[in-house]
N, C-alpha and C positions, 0 to 999 in steps of 0.2 A: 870498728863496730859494724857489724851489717843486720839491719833493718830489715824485716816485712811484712807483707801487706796481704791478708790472704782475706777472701769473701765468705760468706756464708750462703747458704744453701737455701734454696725456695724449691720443696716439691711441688712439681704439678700434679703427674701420675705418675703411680705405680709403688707409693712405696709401701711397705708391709711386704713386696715381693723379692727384695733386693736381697735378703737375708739366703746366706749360703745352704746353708738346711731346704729352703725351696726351690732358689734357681738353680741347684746343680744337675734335680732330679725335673725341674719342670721349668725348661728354658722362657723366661720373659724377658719385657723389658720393663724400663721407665724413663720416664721425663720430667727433667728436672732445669732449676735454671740458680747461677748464682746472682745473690744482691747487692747492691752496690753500699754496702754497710760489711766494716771490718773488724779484724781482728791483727795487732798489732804484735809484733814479738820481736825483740832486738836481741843480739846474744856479741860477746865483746869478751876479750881475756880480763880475768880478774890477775891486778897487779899482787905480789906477795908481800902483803904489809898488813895483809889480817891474819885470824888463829883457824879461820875457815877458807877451804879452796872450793865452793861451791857458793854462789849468792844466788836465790831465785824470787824473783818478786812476781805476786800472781794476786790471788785473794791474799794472800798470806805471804810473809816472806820465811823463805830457808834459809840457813846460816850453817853449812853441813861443810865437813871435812871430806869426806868419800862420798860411790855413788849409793853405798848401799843404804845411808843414812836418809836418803832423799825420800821423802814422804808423796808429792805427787806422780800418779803412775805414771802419766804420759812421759815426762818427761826423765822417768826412772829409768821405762823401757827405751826412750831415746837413746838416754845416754848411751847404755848396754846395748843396743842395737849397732851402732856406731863406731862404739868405743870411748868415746868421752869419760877422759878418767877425772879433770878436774882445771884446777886454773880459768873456771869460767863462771861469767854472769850470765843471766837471764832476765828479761822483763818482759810480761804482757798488758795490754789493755785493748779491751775490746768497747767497740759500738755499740752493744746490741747484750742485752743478759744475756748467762748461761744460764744451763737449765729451761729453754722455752722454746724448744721444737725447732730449731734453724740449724742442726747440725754443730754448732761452736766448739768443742770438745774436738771434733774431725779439724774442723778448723785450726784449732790451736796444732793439734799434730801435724798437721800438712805446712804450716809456716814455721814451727819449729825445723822439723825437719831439713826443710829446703835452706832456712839459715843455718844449720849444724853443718850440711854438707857444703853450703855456700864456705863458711869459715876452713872446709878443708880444701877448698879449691874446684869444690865437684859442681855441677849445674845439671840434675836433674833433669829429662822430661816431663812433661805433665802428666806420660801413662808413669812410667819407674816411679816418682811423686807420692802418686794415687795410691801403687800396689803399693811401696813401701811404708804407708800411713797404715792401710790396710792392713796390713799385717802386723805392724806394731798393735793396733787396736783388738784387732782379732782373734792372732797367734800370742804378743807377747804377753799384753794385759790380759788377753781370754771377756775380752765384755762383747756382749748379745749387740752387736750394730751390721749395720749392712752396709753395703758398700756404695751409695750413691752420692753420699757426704762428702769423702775424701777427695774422690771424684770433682764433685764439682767447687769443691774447693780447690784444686789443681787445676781444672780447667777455666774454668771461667764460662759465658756466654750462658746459651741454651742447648743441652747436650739427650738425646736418646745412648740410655746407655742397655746393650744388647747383654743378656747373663744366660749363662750356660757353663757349659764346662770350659769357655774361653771366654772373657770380657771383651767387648768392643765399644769404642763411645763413637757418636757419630755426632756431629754438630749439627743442629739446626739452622739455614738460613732462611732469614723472613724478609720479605720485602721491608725495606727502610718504615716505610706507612704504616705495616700491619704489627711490626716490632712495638713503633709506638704508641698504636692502638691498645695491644694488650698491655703494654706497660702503665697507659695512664686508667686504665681499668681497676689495677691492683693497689688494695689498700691493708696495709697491715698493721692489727690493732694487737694491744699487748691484753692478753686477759688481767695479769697482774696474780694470775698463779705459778712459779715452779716447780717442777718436778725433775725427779732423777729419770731419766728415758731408759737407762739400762732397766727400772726396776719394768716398766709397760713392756719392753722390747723382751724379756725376758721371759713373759707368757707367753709372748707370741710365738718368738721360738721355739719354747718348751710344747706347744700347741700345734708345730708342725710338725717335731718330731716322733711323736704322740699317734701322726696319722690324722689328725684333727685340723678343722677351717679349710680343708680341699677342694669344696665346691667355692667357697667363700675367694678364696685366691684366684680360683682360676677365672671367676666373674671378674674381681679386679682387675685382673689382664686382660682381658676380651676390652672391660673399660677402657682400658690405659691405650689397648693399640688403636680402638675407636678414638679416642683423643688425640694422639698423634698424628691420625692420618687428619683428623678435622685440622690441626695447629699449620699440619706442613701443606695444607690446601687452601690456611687462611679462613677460613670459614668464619662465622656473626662468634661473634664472645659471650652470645644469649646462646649458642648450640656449646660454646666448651664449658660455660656457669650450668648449663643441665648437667652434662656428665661428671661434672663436677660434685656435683649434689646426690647424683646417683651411685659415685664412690664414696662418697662421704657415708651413705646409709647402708654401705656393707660397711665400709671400716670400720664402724662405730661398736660392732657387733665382732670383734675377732679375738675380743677379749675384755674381762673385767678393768674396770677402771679408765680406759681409754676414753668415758667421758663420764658426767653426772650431770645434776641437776640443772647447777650453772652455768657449764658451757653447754648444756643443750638448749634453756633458755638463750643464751646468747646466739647461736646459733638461729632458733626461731625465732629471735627478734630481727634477726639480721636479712631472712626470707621476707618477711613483713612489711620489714623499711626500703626493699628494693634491692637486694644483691641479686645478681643473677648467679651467682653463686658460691659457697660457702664452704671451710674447712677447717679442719683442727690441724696447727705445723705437726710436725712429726709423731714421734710412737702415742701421742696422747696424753691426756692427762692434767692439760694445761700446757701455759705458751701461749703463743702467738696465734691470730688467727688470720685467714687468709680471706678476704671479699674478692669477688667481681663486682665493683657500682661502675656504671658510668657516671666523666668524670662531673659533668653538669650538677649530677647529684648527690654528689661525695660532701660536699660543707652539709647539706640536709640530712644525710644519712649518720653523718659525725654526730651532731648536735640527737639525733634520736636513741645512739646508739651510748647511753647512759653508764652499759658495764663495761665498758672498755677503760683501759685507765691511762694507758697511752697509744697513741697515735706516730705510725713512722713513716716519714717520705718513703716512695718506692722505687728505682731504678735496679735496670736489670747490671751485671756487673759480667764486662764481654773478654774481659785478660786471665782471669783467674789469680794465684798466688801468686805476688811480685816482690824483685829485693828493693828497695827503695832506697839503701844505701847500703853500700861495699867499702 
C-alpha cells in the first residue's frame, strides 16, 4: 500500500492572477504558502475476489469494473493519464472541507498522483508533480483553476511562484523569528459556507478573455510584488495586513458573487475587532477566511468573532506532498 500526505494551500498574494488566460499574455507572480493541515490518499492492489476491479472510497464509494465507469474526474483523468487500467483501491480523507477556498481538489490530485506513480516505481519532483497535476486539471478535466494550488501542494514551505511563458517557483527563506512571527499571526476561521470554485473561477476567466478586469489585475500584481518584497525584507505584519486589505478591496470587485452580504459583514467585523488584516481563501464565494490578529489578541478576537463556525490551528507546512508509507 503506499500512503500520502499532501498539504493544502494558503494564498497570500496574487491569486486571481495565476490563471493561464492572464499570466501568459501578462507575466506576474504570486505568493503562496502551504498549511500544515492535510489530505490523505492511500492506493493498494485490489485482490480478485470481487465482481468489481476498481474500489474508490472518497465522499462516496465506487464499485466500478473499468475506467470508463468511474464517476470522479480526478481520478478518471488520473487513471487515463497514467494508464491505470484496474486491479486497484483507492481511499481519501482529508483534514480540512472541500469546497472552502484551500485548494483541496489540487490537493487531492497532487497526492493521488505522486501515489499512482509511487506504485509504478516513479518518484516524481516537485516541478514534474506540479506540472503533471496541472495538466490533468487543466488539459484533461478542462476546469477554470490556476496553477498555484498544485504547486504548493508539491512544494511545500512558502514559495513566489514566477508566470509567464515558463513557470518558476522560488522559495522563500525567512529568518527562523520572522517565520514565526507571521505564523502565530495567522488565524483561520471556517465561514461555514461552500461553494464549487470552478463555478467563481469560471467568470473570472471568462472575464479575462473577454478583454475585461485589466486594470483590476494589473493593480493586483503591483500588490502582490509590494507584498513580496515587504515579506522577503521582513517588514511589521501591520504593513502586510494593509496590503492585505487593499487586495482584498480589488478582488472583491472581479466579479459577481465572489462575496455578499455575510462574508462582507464578517469581513467588517473582523477590521473592528482588530485584524490587521483580512481575506476571502480562494476564488470566493465562501470558505475559509484568512485574519492577521496578533497573537495576545486572538482568544478576544475569537469570542467577538460570532459568525465564524469553526476555528483551525495555523502552522505553515515546509515539505510539501509526502509517501508516508511504501
Amino acid at each position: 500500500m503506499i500512503l500520502t500526505k499532501t498539504p493544502y494551500r494558503l494564498s497570500l498574494f496574487g491569486g486571481g492572477t495565476d490563471y493561464p488566460a492572464w499570466f501568459e499574455k501578462n507575466p506576474s507572480k504570486c505568493i503562496s504558502a502551504a498549511m500544515a493541515n492535510y489530505c490523505y490518499v492511500y492506493v493498494k492492489k485490489l485482490p480478485p475476489f470481487f465482481d468489481h476491479t476498481i474500489r474508490l472510497g472518497y465522499s462516496k464509494v465506487e464499485s466500478v469494473s473499468s475506467v470508463s465507469q468511474i464517476q470522479h474526474p480526478a481520478i478518471k483523468a488520473c487513471f487515463n493519464h497514467i494508464g491505470i487500467k484496474g486491479d486497484i483501491s483507492i481511499g481519501h480523507d482529508g483534514e480540512l472541507p472541500a469546497r472552502s477556498g484551500i485548494g483541496s481538489s489540487s490537493s487531492f490530485t497532487v497526492g493521488l498522483l505522486k501515489a499512482l506513480y509511487a506504485m509504478k516505481g516513479q518518484l516524481l519532483s516537485p516541478y514534474e508533480l506540479a506540472t503533471q497535476a496541472i495538466y490533468v486539471e487543466q488539459v484533461l478535466i478542462g476546469e477554470n483553476v490556476g496553477i498555484q494550488d498544485q504547486i504548493m501542494a508539491s512544494y511545500g514551505g512558502i514559495q513566489i511562484i514566477h508566470m509567464g511563458s515558463k513557470i518558476e517557483v522560488e522559495r522563500v527563506h525567512l529568518s527562523k523569528d520572522y517565520h514565526k512571527e507571521l505564523e502565530s499571526h495567522i488565524l483561520l476561521g471556517f465561514s461555514g459556507i461552500s461553494r464549487i470554485a470552478e463555478v467563481q473561477a469560471k467568470k473570472q476567466v471568462d472575464k479575462i478573455k473577454e478583454g475585461l478586469n485589466i486594470n483590476l489585475l494589473i493593480k493586483m500584481s503591483e500588490i502582490t510584488n509590494e507584498a513580496i518584497d515587504l515579506i522577503q525584507k521582513e517588514e511589521s505584519i501591520d504593513q502586510i495586513g494593509r496590503l492585505m486589505d487593499k487586495n482584498w478591496r480589488v478582488k472583491r470587485i472581479l466579479a459577481e458573487g465572489i462575496t455578499d452580504e455575510l462574508l462582507d459583514a464578517i469581513y467588517v467585523q473582523s477590521i473592528a475587532n482588530g485584524s490587521l488584516g483580512t481575506k476571502l481563501m480562494g476564488a470566493g464565494g465562501g470558505g475559509f477566511f484568512m485574519f492577521l490578529v496578533p497573537p495576545e489578541k486572538q482568544n478576544e478576537f475569537k469570542e467577538r468573532m460570532t459568525q465564524i463556525k469553526v476555528w483551525v490551528p495555523f502552522q505553515f507546512d515546509n515539505y510539501g506532498s509526502q509517501i508516508l508509507l511504501k
